[in-house]
MARTOR-133895 format. One record per residue (C-alpha): residue in one letter; z, y, x. Coordinates in steps of 0.2 Angstrom, whole numbers, plus 5000, padded with zeros to 4 digits. Layout:
<rs>
AZYX
...
</rs>
This chain:
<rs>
X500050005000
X499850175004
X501450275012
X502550314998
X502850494995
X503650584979
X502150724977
X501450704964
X500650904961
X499050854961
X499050724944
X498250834931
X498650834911
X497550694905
X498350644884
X499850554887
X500050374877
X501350434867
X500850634865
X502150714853
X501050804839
X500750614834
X502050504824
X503050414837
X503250284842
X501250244849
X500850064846
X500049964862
X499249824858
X500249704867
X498749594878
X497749644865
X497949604846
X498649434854
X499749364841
X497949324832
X496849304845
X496949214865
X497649354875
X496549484885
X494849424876
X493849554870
X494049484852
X495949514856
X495549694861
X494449734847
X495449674834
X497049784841
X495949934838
X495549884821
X497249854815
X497850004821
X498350024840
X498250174849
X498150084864
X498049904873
X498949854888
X497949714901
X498849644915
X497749664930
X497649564945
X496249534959
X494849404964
X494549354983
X492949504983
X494349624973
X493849624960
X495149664946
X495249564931
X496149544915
X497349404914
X499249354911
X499649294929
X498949274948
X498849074941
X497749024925
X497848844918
X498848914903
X497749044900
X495848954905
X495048804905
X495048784924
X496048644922
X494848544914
X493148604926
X492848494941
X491848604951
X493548694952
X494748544958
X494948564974
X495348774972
X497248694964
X498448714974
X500548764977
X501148954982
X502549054981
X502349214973
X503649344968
X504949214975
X504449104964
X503548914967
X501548894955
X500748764958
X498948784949
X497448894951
X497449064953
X496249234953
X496349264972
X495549104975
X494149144965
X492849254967
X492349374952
X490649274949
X491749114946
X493049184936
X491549224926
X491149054922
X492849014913
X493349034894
X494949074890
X496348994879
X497949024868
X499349014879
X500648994868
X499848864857
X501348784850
X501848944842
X500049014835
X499048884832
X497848994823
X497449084838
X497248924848
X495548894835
X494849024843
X495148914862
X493448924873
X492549054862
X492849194875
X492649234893
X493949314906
X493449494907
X493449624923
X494249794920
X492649894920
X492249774903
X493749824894
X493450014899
X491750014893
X492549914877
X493750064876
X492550204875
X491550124864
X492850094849
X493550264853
X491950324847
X491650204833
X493150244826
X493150454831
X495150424838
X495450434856
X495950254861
X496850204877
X497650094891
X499150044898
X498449934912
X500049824921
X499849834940
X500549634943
X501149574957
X500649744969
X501849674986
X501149504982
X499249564982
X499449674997
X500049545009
X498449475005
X497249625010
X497249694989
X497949844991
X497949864969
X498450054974
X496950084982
X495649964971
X496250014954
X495850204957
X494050134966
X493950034949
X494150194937
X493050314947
X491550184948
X491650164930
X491750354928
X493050314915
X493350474903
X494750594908
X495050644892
X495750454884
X497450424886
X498050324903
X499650244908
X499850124922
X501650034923
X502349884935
X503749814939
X503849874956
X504450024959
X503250084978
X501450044970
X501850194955
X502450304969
X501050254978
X499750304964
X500950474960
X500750514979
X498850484978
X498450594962
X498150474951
X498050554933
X498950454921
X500750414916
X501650314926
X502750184920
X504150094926
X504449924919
X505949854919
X506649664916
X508249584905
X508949544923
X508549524944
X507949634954
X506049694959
X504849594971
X504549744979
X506349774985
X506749594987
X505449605000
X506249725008
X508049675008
X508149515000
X509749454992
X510349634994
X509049704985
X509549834970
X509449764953
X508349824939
X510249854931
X510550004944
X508850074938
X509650124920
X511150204925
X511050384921
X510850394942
X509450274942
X508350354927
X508450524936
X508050444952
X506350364944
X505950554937
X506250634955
X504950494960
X503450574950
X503750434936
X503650464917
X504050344908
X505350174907
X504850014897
X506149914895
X506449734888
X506849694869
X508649634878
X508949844882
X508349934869
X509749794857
X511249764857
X512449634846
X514049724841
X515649624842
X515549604824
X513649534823
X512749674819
X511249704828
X511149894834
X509850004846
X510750054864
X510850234869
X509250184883
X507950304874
X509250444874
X509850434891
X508050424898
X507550574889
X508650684895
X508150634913
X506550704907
X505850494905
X504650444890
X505350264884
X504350104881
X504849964873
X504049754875
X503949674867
X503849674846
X503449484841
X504049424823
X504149234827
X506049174827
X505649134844
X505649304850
X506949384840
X508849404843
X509649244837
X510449374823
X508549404816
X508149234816
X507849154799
X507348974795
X505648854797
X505748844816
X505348944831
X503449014828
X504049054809
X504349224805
X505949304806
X506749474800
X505449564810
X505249724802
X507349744804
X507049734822
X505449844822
X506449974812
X507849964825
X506650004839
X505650114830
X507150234826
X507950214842
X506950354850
X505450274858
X503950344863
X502950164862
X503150004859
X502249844864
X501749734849
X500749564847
X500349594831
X500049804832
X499749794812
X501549734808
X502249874821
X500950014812
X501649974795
X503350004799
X502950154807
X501850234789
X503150164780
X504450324791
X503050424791
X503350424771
X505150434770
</rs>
């Protein structure tokens, strides 16, 4: 990565995600409309759009050549059908990434032209079997196809559309010569991607978004933020003694992400709820104490399924049944965020009309 510094006068105005002469909060499209459709497809993308989203957010990794392309993880089986493509055995293989052991295939094996050949599939088939009909009917798509998608439904439907592109895996890429600071920028020039269309880029590491605030990148710049741990990027650097994401929310820690040039948290479901004593589910005090370190707050991810829920939210007919979804999405929604992540970003837009009317 470049050298982290925390300038970041030359970003200029492009529309936030989460602008504030809009009703609040925005609704990102979670991978796409993904509770209906395989994630990251373009059918997932298009569908968001149509069922209200005001943006989508793809998780972007790189291919041997560097190219940058849309999918979950560095490693695909869940996701592809690599697993079932000879010409692609001998490319599975074990590694360590983040700390954590995969063995399978992943992006930085391939290069862009074989990634191409793929078709992608439901990862969570168990819970949305619907979607999983739909297995094989896409292919994996590069960022440059989901920017051109973008524009285009921006000006088929005459609203301005955006992303919220997740860096993953930035310390992990750069040990192998993918610097995703320098190759995202090179992406969204070469594709001349419109300054006017709202932009946010978030990670979970903090140095690649100081990185991109350091080198003028225009768009907000999000910091994502687990349930528990600590980021890859400062395990790296310190291991075991590396800080938490914990000491990142503390009044001191939120101010200290603003000094860096950032502009927004997005925190876990886990954060943004908490279970009182006495059972009742209730919104923690995160959006407000973000907000007065001058920090927009994000929230991922909204999912009715009892699987996703808090246990107090879930109701009966198993985990990929529906629970008491809109009670959650009402909690998050009033709790003072400027955007939430949502598979299903029609369920998320209907709670939010239905506060726009009282």
């Amino acid at each position: 990565m470049r050298p982290v510094t925390t300038d970041s006068a030359s970003r200029g105005s492009r529309p936030r995600i989460a602008p504030g002469d809009r009703p609040l909060p925005a609704i990102i499209a979670h991978r796409g409309a993904s509770g209906y459709r395989p994630e990251h497809t373009a059918a997932a993308y298009e569908l968001a759009f149509a069922l209200g989203a005001d943006a989508v957010e793809p998780d972007i990794v790189a291919t041997r050549d560097g190219v940058l392309v849309i999918r979950h993880d560095v490693e695909i089986s869940a996701t592809t059908d690599v697993a079932s493509r000879p010409e692609f055995a001998a490319l599975r293989t074990t590694k360590e990434v983040d700390g954590a052991v995969l063995t399978g295939w992943f992006t930085e094996d391939f290069t862009w032209a074989q990634l191409a050949t793929l078709r992608c599939v439901e990862r969570l088939a168990a819970l949305r079997p619907l979607s999983a009909t739909f297995d094989g009917r896409y292919g994996v798509l590069r960022l440059s196809e989901l920017l051109d998608l973008v524009t285009a439904a921006s000006a088929r439907l005459d609203r301005p559309l955006g992303i919220v592109a997740e860096l993953k895996h930035a310390t992990y890429f750069d040990s192998l010569g993918l610097p995703l600071d320098e190759l995202f920028p090179a992406e969204l020039a070469a594709a001349g991607w419109d300054r006017s269309a709202p932009l946010a880029v978030e990670s979970f590491e903090q140095d690649i978004l100081v990185s991109l605030a350091a080198a003028g990148v225009d768009a907000d710049l999000v910091y994502l933020v687990e349930a528990h741990g600590a980021p890859a990027d400062r395990v790296a650097r310190s291991g075991a003694a590396a800080r938490a994401y914990d000491d990142d929310v503390t009044d001191a820690g939120l101010a200290a992400l603003a000094a860096c040039g950032l502009t927004g948290v997005s925190v876990d479901l886990s954060r943004m709820l908490r279970t009182t004593g006495d059972g009742a589910l209730v919104a923690t005090d995160i959006a407000r104490r973000a907000a007065a370190a001058g920090l927009q707050t994000y929230c991922w991810t909204l999912r009715p399924e009892n699987a996703f829920l808090p246990p107090s939210a879930r109701l009966g007919g198993g985990p990929g049944s529906p629970g008491d979804w809109r009670r959650v999405f009402e909690l998050v929604q009033r709790s003072g965020a400027a955007a939430v992540f949502a598979d299903h970003p029609d369920l998320a837009a209907s709670v939010r009309e239905t506060r726009a009317r009282e």
